[in-house]
KEDOVO-593752 format. One record per residue (C-alpha): z, y, x; residue in three letters. Coordinates in steps of 0.25 Angstrom, whole numbers. Layout:
N
{pz:Z | py:Y | px:X | r:ALA}
...
This chain:
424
{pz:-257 | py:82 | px:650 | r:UNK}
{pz:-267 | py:84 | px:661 | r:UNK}
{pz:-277 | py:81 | px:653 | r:UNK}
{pz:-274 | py:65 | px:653 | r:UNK}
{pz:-281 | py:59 | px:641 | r:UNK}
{pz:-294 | py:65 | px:650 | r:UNK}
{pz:-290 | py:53 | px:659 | r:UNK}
{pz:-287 | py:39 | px:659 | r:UNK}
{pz:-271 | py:37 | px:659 | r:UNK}
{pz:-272 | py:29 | px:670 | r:UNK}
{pz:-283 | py:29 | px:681 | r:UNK}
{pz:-283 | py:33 | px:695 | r:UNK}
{pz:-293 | py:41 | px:694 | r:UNK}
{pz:-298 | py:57 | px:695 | r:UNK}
{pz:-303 | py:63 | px:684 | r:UNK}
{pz:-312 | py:76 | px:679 | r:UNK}
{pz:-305 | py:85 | px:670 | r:UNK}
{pz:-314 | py:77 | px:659 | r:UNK}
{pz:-310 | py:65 | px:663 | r:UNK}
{pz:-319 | py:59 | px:672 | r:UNK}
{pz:-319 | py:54 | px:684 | r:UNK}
{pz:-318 | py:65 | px:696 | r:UNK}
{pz:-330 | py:62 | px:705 | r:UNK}
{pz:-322 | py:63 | px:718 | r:UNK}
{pz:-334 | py:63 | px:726 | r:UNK}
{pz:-339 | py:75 | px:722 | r:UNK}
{pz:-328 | py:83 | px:729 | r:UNK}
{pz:-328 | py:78 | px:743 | r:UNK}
{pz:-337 | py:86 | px:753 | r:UNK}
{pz:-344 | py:78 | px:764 | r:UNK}
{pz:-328 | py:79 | px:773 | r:UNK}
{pz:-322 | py:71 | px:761 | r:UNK}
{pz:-315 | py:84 | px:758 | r:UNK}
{pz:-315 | py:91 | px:745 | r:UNK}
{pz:-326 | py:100 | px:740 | r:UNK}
{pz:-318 | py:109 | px:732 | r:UNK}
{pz:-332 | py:116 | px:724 | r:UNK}
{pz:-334 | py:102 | px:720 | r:UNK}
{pz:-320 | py:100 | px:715 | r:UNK}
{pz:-319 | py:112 | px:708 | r:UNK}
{pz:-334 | py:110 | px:702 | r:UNK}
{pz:-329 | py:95 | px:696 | r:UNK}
{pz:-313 | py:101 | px:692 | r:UNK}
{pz:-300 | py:96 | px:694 | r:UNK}
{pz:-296 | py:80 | px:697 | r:UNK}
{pz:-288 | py:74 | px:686 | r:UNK}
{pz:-278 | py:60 | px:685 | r:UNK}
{pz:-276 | py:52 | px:675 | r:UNK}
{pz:-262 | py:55 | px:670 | r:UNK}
{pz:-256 | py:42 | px:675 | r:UNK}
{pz:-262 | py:46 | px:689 | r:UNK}
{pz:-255 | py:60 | px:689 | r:UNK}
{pz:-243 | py:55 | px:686 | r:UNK}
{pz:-242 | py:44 | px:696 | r:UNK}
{pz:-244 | py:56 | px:707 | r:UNK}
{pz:-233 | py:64 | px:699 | r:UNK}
{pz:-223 | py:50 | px:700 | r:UNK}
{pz:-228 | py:49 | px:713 | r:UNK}
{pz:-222 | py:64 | px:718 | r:UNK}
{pz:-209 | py:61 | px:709 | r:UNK}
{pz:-209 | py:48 | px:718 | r:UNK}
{pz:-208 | py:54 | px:731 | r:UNK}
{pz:-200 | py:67 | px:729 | r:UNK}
{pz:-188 | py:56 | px:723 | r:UNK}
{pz:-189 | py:45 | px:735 | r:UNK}
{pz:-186 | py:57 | px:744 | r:UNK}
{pz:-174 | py:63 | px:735 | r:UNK}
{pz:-168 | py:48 | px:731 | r:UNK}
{pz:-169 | py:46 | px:745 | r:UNK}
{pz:-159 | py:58 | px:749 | r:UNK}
{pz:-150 | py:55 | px:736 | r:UNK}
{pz:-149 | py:40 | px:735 | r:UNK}
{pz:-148 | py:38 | px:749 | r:UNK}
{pz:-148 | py:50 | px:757 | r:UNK}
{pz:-134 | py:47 | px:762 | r:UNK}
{pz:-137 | py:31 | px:766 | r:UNK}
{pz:-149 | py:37 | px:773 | r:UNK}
{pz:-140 | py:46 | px:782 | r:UNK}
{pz:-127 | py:36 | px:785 | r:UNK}
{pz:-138 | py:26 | px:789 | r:UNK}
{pz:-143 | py:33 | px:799 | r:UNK}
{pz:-130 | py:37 | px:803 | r:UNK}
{pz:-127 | py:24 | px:804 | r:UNK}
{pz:-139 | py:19 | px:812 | r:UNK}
{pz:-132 | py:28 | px:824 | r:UNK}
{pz:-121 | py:19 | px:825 | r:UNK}
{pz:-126 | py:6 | px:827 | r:UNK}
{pz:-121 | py:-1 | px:813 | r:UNK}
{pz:-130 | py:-14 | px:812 | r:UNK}
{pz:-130 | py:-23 | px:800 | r:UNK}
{pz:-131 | py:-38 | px:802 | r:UNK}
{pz:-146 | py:-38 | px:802 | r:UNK}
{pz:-148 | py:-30 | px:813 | r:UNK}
{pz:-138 | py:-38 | px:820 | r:UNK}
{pz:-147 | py:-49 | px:819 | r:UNK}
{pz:-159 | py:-42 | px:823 | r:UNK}
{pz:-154 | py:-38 | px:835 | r:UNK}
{pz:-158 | py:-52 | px:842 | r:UNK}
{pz:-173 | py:-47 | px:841 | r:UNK}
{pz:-178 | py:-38 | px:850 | r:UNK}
{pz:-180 | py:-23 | px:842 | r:UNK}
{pz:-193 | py:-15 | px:842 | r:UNK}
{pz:-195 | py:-4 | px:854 | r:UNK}
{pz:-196 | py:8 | px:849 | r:UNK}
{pz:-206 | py:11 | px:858 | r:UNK}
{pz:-217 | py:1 | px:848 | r:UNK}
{pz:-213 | py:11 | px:836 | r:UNK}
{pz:-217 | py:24 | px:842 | r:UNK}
{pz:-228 | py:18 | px:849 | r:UNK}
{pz:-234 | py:14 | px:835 | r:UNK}
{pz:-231 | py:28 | px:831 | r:UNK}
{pz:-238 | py:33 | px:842 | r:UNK}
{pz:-251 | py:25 | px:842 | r:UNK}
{pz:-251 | py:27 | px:827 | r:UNK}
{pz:-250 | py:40 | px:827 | r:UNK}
{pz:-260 | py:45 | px:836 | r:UNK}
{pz:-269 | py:36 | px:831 | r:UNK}
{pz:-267 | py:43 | px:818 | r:UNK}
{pz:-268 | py:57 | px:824 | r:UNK}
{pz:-280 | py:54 | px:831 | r:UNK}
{pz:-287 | py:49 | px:820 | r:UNK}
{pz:-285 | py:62 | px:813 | r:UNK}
{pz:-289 | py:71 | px:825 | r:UNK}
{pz:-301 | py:62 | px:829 | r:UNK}
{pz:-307 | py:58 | px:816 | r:UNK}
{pz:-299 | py:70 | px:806 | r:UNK}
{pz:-314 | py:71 | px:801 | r:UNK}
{pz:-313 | py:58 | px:796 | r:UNK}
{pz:-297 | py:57 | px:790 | r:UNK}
{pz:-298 | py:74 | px:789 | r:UNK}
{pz:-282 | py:72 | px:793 | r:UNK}
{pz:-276 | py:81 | px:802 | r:UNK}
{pz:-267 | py:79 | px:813 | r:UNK}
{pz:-254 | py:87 | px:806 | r:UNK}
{pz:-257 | py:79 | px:794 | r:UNK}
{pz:-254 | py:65 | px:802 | r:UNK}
{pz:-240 | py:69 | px:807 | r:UNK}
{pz:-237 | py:76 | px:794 | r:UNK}
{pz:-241 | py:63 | px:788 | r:UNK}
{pz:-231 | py:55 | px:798 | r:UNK}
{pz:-219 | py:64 | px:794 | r:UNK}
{pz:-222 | py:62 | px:778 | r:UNK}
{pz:-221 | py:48 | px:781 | r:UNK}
{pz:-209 | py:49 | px:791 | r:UNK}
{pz:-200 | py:58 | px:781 | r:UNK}
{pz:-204 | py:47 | px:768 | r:UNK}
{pz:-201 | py:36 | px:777 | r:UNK}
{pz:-186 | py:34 | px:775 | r:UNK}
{pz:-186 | py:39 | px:759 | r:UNK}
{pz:-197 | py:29 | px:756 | r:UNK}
{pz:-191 | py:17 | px:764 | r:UNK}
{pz:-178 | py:18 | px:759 | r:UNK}
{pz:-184 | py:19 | px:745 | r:UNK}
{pz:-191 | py:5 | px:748 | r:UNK}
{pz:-180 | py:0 | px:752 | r:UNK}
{pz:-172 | py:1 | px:740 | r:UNK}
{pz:-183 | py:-1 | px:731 | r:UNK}
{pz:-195 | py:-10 | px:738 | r:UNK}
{pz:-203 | py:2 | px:732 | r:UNK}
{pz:-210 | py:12 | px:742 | r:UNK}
{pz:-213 | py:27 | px:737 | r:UNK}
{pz:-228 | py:32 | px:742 | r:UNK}
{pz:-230 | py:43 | px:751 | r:UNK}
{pz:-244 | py:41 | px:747 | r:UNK}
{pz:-243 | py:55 | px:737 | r:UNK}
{pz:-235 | py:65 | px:744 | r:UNK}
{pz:-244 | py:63 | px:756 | r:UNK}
{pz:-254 | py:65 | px:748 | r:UNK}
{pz:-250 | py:77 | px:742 | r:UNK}
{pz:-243 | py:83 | px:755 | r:UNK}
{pz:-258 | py:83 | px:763 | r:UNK}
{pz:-266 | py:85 | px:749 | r:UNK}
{pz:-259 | py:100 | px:749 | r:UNK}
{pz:-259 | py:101 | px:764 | r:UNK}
{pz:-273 | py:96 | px:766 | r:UNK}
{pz:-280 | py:97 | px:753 | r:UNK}
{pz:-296 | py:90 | px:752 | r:UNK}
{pz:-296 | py:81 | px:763 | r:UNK}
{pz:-292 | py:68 | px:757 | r:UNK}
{pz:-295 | py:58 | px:768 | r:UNK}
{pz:-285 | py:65 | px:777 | r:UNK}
{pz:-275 | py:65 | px:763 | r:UNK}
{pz:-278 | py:50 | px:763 | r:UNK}
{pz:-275 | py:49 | px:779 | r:UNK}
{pz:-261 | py:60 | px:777 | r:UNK}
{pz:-256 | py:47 | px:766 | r:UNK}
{pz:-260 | py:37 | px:774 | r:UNK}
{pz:-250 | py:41 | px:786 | r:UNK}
{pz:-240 | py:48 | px:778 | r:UNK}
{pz:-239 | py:37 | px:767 | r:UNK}
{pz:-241 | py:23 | px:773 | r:UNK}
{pz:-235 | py:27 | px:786 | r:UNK}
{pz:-223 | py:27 | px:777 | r:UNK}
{pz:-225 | py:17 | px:768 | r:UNK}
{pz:-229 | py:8 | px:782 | r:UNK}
{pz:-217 | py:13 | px:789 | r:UNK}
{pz:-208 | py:8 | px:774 | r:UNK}
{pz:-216 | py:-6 | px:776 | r:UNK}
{pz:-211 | py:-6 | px:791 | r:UNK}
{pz:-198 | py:-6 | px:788 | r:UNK}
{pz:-199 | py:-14 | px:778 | r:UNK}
{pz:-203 | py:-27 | px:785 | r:UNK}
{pz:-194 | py:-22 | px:797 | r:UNK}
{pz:-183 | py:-22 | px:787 | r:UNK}
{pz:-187 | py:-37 | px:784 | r:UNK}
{pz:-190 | py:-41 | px:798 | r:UNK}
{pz:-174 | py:-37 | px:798 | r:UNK}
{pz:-169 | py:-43 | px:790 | r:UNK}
{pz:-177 | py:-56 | px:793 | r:UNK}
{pz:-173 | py:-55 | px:806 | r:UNK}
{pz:-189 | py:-53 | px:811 | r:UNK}
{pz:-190 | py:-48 | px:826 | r:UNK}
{pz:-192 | py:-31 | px:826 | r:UNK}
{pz:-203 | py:-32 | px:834 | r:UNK}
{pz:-210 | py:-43 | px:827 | r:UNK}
{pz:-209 | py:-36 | px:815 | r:UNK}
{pz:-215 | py:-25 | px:822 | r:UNK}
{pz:-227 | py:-33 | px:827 | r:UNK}
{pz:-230 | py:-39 | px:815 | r:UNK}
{pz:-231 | py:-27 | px:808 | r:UNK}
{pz:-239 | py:-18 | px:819 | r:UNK}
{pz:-250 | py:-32 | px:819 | r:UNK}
{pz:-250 | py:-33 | px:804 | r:UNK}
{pz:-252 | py:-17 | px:803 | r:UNK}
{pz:-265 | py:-17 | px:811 | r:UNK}
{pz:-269 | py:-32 | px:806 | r:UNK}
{pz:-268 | py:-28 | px:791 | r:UNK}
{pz:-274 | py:-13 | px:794 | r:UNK}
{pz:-286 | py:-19 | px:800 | r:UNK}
{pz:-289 | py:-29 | px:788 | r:UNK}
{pz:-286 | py:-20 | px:778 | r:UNK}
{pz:-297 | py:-9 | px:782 | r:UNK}
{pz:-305 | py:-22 | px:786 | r:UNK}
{pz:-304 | py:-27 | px:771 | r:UNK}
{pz:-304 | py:-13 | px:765 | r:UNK}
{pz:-318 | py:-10 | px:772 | r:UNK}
{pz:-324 | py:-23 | px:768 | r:UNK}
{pz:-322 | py:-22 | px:755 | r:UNK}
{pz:-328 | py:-7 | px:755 | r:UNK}
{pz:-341 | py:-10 | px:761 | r:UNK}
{pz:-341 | py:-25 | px:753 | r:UNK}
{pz:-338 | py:-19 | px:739 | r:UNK}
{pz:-348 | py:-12 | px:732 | r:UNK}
{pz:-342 | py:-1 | px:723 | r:UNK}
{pz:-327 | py:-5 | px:727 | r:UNK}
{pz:-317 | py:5 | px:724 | r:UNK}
{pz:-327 | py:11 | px:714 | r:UNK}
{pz:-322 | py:8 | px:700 | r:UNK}
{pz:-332 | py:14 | px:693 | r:UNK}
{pz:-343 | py:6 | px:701 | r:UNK}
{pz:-336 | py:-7 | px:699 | r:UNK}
{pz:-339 | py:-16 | px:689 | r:UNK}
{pz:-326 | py:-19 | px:678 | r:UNK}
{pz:-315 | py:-28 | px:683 | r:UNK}
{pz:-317 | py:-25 | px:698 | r:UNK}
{pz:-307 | py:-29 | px:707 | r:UNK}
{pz:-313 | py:-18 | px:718 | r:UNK}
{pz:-307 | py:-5 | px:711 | r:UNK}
{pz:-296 | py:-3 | px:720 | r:UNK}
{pz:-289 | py:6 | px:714 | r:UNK}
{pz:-277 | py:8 | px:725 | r:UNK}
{pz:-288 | py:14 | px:733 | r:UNK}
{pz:-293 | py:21 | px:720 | r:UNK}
{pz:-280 | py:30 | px:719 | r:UNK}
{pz:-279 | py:32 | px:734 | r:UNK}
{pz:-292 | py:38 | px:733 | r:UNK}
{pz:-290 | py:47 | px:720 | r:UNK}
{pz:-277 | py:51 | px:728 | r:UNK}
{pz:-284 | py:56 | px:741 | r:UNK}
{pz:-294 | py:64 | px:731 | r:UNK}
{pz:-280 | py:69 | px:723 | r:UNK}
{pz:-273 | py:73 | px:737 | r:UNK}
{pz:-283 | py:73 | px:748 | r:UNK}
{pz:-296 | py:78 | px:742 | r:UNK}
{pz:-293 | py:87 | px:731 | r:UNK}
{pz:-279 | py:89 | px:736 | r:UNK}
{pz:-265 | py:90 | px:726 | r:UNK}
{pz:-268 | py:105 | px:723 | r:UNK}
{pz:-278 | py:102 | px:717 | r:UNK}
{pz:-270 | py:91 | px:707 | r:UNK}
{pz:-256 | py:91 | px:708 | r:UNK}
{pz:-256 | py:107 | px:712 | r:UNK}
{pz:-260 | py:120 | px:707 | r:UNK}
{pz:-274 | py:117 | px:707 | r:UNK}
{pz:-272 | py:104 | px:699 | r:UNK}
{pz:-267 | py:98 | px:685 | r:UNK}
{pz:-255 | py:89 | px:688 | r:UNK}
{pz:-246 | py:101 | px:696 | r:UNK}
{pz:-237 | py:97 | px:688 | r:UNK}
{pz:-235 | py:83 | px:694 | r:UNK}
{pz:-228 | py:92 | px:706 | r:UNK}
{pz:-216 | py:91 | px:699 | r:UNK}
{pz:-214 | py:75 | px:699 | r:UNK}
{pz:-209 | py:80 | px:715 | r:UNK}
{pz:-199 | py:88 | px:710 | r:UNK}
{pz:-194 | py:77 | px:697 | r:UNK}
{pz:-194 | py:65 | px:708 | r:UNK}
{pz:-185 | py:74 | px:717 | r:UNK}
{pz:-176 | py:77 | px:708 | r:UNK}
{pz:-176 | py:62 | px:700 | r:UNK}
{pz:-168 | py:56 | px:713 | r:UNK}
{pz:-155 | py:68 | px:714 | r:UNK}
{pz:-155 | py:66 | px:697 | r:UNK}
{pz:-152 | py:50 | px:700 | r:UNK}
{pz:-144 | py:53 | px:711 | r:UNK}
{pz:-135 | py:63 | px:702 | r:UNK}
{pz:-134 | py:53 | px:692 | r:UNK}
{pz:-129 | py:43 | px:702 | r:UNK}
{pz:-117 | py:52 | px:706 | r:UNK}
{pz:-115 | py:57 | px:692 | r:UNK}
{pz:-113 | py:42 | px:686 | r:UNK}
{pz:-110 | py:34 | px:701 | r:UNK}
{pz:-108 | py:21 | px:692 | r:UNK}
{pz:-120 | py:18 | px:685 | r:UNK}
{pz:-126 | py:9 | px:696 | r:UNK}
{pz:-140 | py:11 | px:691 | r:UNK}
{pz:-141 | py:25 | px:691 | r:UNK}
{pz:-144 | py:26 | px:708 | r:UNK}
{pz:-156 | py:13 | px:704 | r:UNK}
{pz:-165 | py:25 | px:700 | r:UNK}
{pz:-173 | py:27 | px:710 | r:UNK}
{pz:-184 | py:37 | px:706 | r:UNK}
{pz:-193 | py:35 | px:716 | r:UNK}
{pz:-197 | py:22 | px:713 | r:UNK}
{pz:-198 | py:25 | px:698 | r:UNK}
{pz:-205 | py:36 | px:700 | r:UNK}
{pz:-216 | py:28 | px:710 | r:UNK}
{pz:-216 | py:17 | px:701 | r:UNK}
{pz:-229 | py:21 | px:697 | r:UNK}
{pz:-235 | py:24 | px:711 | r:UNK}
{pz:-243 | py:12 | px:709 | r:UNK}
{pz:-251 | py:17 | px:698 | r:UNK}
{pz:-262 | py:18 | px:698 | r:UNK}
{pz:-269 | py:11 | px:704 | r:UNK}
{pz:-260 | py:1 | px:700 | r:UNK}
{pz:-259 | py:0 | px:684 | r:UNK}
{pz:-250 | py:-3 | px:672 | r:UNK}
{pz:-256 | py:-18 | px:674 | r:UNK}
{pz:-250 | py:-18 | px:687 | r:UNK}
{pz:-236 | py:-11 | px:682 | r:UNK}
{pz:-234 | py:-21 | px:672 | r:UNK}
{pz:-236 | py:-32 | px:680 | r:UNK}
{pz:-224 | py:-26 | px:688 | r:UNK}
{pz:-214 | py:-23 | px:681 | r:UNK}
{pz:-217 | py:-37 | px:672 | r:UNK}
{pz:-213 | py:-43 | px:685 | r:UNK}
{pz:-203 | py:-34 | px:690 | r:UNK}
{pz:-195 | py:-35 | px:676 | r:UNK}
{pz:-195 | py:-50 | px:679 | r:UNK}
{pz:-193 | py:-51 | px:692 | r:UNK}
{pz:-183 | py:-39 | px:694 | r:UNK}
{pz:-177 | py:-39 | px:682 | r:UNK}
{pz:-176 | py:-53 | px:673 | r:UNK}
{pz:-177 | py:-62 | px:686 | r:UNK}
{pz:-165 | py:-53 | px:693 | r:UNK}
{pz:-156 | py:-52 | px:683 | r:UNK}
{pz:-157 | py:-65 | px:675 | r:UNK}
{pz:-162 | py:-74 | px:688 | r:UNK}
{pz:-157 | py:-68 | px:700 | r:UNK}
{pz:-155 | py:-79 | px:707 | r:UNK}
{pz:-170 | py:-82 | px:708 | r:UNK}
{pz:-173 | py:-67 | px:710 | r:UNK}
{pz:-165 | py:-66 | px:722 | r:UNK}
{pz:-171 | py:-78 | px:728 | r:UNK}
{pz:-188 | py:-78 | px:723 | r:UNK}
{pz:-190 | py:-65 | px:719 | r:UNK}
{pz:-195 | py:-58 | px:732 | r:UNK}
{pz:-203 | py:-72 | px:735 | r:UNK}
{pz:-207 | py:-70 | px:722 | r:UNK}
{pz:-212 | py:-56 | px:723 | r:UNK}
{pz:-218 | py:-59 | px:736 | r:UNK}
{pz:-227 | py:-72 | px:731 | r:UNK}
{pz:-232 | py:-61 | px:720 | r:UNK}
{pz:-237 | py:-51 | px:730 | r:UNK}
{pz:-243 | py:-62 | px:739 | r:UNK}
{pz:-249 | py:-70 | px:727 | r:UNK}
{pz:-258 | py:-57 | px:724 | r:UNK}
{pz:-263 | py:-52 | px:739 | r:UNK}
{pz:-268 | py:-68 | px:738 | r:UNK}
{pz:-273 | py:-68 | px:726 | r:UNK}
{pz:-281 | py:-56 | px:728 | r:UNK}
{pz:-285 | py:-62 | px:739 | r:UNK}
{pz:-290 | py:-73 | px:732 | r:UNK}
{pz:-296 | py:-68 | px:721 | r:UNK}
{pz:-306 | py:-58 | px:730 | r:UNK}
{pz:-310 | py:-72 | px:738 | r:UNK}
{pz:-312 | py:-81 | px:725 | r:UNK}
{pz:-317 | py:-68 | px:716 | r:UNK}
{pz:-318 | py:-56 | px:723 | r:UNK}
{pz:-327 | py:-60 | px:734 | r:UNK}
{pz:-337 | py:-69 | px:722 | r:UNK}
{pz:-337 | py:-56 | px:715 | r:UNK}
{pz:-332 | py:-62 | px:704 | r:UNK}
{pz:-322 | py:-56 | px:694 | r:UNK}
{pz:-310 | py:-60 | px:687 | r:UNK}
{pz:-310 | py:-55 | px:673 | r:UNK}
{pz:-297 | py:-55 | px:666 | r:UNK}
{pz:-287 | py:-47 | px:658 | r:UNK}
{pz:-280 | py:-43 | px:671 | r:UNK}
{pz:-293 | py:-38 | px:677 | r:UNK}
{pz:-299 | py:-29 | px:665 | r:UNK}
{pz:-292 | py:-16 | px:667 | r:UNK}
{pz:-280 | py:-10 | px:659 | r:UNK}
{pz:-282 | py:-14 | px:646 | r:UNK}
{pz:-282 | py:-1 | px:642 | r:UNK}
{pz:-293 | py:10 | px:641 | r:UNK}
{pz:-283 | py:22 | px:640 | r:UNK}
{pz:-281 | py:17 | px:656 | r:UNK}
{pz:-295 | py:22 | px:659 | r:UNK}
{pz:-299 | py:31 | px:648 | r:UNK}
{pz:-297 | py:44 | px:645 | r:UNK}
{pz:-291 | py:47 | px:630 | r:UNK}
{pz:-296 | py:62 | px:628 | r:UNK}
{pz:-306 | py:65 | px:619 | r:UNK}
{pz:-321 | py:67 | px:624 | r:UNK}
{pz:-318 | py:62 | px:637 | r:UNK}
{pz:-328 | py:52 | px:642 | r:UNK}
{pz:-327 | py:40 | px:651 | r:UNK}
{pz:-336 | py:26 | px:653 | r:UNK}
{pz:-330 | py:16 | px:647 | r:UNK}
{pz:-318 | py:24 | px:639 | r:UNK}
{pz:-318 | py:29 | px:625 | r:UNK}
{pz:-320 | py:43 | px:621 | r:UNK}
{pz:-310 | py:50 | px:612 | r:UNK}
């Protein structure tokens, strides 16, 4: 099936049809756009087979968040905002009303400065982000429909469906070989969501720990620009300190510099952007085919839903919630079976063991818990980089060497030839 013992099973990665590397350079012209003589001369891009079908998951994902959306709570959506008309307060908001709220005024004004800034960035400088105007607004009302959906999702699961493909996807047919503007359309219409979801996310614990509105609002505006600026500060230190970072095949084995989150972003402005989902995932491709995960997760959530009506007493009939099985594996890559492992070991104790036979504990130390773990690794990766990282020494151990497994990284077809893998 598409040719996948060509590739490695699991690599993020684009391929030849022979199973090497697809030299990505060699199709850009001098306006980072795609040189379409040159693409045809080196032939289609191919994915490893767990890579295509992470795309396919990821079209099944958005197509059911939208339809279990409108099934499971379609109704709640509507008598809630029915009800917001007439004034009904719960005793939170009760309690909140001591503090002063937040003007409206403050929220459109950030619109406003944010959103002409934006628009003149891609008038101004469109020969830099090759974005155009429409594309912004179009981008704004993607995230402005998802919005709802995707926070009520999060809300009842703590997991947050991407907009990342369908963004991609929408602007990679409108707008095909321009993958820096593809990049900026994601951007604005995927974070914009997924920040607006984390918005009212700490709003919704400012609330219920009685934090004043406006402080909250403060906070979050200060720590935006605050965390922006270092970010891009650290990111572009590391780029021009770094010799050969983000290049795997130029770095020595066992280096921490891969970064293979920024890998797959790459690959997928090259997928969408560059070479455009026509030319992959439509006529002009090999995984047409994977169009159909969008009709299977739109039809997954009305299945459940019948099934729920059918048999109203089986109470664990209405806990399947598709979209976040189907995006289980939105993760993947870059992160990898080492990574899933590790998660569901701790989930199964933590969620599982710990809830059922330990309850008392769970209720009390799990989220302190679960907190402490997340912390523990933002400081110890800290501290690795200042005791190791920054004496250019390594840390060679089992957890460090890779998968284990050369069918992770090797083809499995015969006379297909790669550096460091067997040949069949």
């Amino acid at each position: 099936m598409y040719g996948a013992r060509k590739f490695p099973i699991f690599s993020s990665h684009l391929f030849t049809s022979q199973g090497q590397k697809y030299n990505i350079s060699a199709i850009v012209n001098d306006k980072f756009e795609l040189d379409i003589q040159k693409y045809e001369q080196q032939g289609r891009i191919h994915l490893s087979m767990l890579f295509s079908l992470t795309y396919g998951f990821g079209f099944a994902t958005i197509a059911s968040t939208l339809t279990h959306v409108a099934f499971f709570y379609g109704r709640e959506i509507s008598e809630r905002f029915r009800a917001s008309y007439n004034k009904k307060e719960d005793v939170h908001t009760r309690l909140m009303r001591k503090y002063a709220d937040i003007p409206s005024w403050w929220f459109y004004a950030l619109l406003a400065v944010t959103f002409t800034a934006s628009l003149m960035l891609t008038i101004f400088l469109n020969d830099q982000v090759q974005m155009p105007w429409w594309a912004l607004i179009f981008a704004c009302i993607i995230a402005f429909i998802f919005t709802l959906p995707i926070s009520i999702i999060t809300a009842t699961t703590n997991q947050t469906p991407g907009l990342n493909i369908i963004t991609e996807y929408v602007l990679g047919l409108i707008y095909p070989g321009r993958p820096i503007a593809n990049v900026c359309f994601k951007v604005y219409g995927y974070m914009s969501m997924a920040q607006a979801v984390s918005f009212l996310s700490d709003f919704k614990l400012g609330h219920y720990m009685k934090i004043p509105p406006r402080s909250m609002f403060i906070v979050q505006s200060v720590g935006t620009v605050i965390a922006g600026t270092i970010n891009i500060s650290v990111a572009w230190w590391l780029l021009t300190s770094i010799k050969n970072i983000c290049h795997d095949d130029l770095l020595p084995p066992d280096s921490p510099w891969t970064c293979p989150g920024d890998r797959v972003f790459f690959d997928a402005s090259v997928i969408w952007g560059l070479v455009g989902p026509k030319r992959i995932f439509g006529s002009l491709g090999n995984y047409s085919s994977m169009n159909w995960f969008f009709l299977g997760g739109a039809i997954g959530p009305a299945i459940v839903w019948l099934f729920h009506k059918a048999f109203p007493k089986q109470s664990w009939i209405p806990l399947i919630n598709l979209p976040v099985l189907l995006g289980a594996t939105g993760m993947m890559p870059p992160a990898t079976p080492l990574n899933y492992n590790a998660w569901i070991i701790f989930g199964t104790i933590f969620n599982y063991f710990l809830f059922r036979y330990r309850k008392s504990w769970w209720q009390r130390y799990n989220y302190i818990v679960s907190a402490a773990l997340d912390a523990g690794v933002a400081f110890m990766a800290v501290a690795l980089y200042f005791t190791f990282g920054i004496e250019d020494k390594e840390i060679d151990w089992w957890g460090t060497s890779g998968e284990h497994c050369s069918l992770a990284i090797c083809p499995t077809a015969k006379g297909i030839q790669i550096a460091g893998c067997p040949v069949y």
